[in-house]
C-alpha positions as CSV (number, residue, x, y, z in Angstrom):
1,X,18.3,2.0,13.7
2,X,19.4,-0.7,16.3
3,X,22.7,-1.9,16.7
4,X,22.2,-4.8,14.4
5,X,19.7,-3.7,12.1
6,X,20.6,-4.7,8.7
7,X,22.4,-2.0,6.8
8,X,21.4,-1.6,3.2
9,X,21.9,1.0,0.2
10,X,18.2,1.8,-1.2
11,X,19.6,2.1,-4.3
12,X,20.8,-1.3,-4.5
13,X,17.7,-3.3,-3.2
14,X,14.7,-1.4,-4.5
15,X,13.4,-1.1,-8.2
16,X,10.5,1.0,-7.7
17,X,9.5,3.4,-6.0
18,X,7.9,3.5,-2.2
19,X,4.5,5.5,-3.9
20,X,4.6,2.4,-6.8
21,X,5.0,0.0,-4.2
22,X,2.0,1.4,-2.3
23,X,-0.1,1.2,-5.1
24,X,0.5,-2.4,-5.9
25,X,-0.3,-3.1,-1.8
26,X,-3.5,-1.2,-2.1
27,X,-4.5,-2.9,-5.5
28,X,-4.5,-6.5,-3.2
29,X,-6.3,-5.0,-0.7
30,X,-8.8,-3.5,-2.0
31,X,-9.1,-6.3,-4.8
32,X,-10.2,-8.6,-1.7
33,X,-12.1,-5.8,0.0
34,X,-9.0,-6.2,3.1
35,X,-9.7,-3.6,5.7
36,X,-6.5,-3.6,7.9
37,X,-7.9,-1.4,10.7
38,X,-8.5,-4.0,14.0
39,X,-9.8,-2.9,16.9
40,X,-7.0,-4.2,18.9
41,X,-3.6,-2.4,19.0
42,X,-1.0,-5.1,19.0
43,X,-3.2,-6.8,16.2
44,X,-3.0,-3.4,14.5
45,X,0.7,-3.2,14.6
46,X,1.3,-6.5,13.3
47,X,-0.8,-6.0,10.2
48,X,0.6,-2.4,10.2
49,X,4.0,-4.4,9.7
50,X,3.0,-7.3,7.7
51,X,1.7,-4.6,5.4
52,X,5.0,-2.9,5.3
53,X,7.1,-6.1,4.5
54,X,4.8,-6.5,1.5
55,X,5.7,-3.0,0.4
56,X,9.3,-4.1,0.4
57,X,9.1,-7.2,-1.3
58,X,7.0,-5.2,-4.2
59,X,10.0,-2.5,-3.9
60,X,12.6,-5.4,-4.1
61,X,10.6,-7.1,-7.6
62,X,9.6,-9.7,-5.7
63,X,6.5,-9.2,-6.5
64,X,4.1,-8.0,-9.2
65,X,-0.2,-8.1,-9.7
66,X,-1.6,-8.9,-13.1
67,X,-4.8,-8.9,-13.8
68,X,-6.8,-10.3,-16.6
69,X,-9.7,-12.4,-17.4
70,X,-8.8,-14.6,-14.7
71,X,-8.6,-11.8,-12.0
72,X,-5.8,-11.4,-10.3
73,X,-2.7,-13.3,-9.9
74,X,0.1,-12.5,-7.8
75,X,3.4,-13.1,-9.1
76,X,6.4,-14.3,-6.6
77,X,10.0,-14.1,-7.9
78,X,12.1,-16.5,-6.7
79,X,16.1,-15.7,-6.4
80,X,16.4,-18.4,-8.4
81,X,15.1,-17.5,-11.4
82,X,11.4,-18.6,-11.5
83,X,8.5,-17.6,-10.8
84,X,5.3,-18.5,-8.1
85,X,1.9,-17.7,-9.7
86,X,-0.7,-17.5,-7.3
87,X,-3.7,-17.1,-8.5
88,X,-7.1,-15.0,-7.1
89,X,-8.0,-16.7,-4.2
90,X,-11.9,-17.8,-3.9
91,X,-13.9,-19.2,-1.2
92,X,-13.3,-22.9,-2.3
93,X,-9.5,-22.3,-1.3
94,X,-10.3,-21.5,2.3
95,X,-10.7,-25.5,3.0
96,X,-7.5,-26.5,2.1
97,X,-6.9,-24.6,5.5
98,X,-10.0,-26.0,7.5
99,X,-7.1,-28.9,9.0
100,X,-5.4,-26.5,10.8
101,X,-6.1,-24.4,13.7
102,X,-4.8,-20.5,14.7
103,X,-2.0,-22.3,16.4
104,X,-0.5,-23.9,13.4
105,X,-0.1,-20.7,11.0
106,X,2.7,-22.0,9.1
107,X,0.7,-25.0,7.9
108,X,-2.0,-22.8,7.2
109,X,0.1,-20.8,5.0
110,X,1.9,-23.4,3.4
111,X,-1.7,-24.8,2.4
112,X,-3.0,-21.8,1.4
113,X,0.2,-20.6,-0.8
114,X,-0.1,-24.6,-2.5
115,X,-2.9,-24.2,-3.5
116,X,-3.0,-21.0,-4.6
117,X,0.0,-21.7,-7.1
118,X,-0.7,-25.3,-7.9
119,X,2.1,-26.8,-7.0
120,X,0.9,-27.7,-3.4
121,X,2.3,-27.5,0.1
122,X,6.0,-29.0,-0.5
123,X,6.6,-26.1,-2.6
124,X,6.3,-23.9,-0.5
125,X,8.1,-25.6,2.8
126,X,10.7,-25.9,0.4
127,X,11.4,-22.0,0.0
128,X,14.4,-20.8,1.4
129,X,15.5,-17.0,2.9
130,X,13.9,-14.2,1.7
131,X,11.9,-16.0,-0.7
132,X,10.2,-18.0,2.3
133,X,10.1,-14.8,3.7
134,X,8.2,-13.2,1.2
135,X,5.8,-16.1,0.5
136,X,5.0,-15.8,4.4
137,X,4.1,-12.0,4.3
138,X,2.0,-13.0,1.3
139,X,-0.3,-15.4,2.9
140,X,-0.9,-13.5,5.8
141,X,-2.6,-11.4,3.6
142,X,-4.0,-13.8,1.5
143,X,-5.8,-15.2,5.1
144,X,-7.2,-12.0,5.7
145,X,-9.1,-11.8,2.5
């Protein structure tokens, strides 16, 4: 651990368990057929990471799948109190992002995220801390689908 890596008590932060968490990951994943192997390295590593943020936020119950008739939704809770629904992402979504280019990935996400939840892009910007955070991790898996 670096000198100013945050110092937190599991205990205190996470409400399930690492193998739970893993299982909720994989269920996205494999939901949206994601293969997170890349040929390149770095690319490798920052999926690898991207990955393991997810993980957390699913540790910390920020987080939870349900699926029904609908597919399946992804659930974001907010520190606040309420609660993101963002819904199973089809291939009508993807335009919402057509706008922007690979050089503007935070309004690609915020696009995608909006319109995901139905509440558009200004929800989104408007997410503060680790809730941002979290949303963030999210869409960068939602893009890979």
């Amino acid at each position: 651990m670096g000198r100013w890596a945050r110092k937190v008590d599991e205990n205190d932060v996470y409400k399930i368990s690492e193998e739970s968490a893993e299982e909720l990951v994989r269920e996205v994943l494999d939901h949206y057929e994601i293969d997170p192997q890349r040929n390149d390295p770095e690319q490798e590593k920052i999926v690898e990471e991207t990955l393991n943020d997810l993980l957390k936020a699913y540790r910390r119950g920020a987080l939870e799948n349900r699926k029904d008739d609908n597919g399946l939704t992804v659930i974001q809770h907010l520190k606040n109190g309420k609660n993101l629904e963002y819904r199973e992402l089809g291939g009508k979504d993807r335009i919402c992002m057509e706008g922007f280019d690979n050089t503007r990935p935070y309004s690609r996400s915020y696009a995608i995220l909006g319109k995901l939840c139905g509440l558009g892009e200004d929800a989104i910007m408007k997410l503060k801390g680790q809730d941002w955070k979290t949303a963030e991790t999210l869409a960068v898996v939602f893009m890979m689908a």
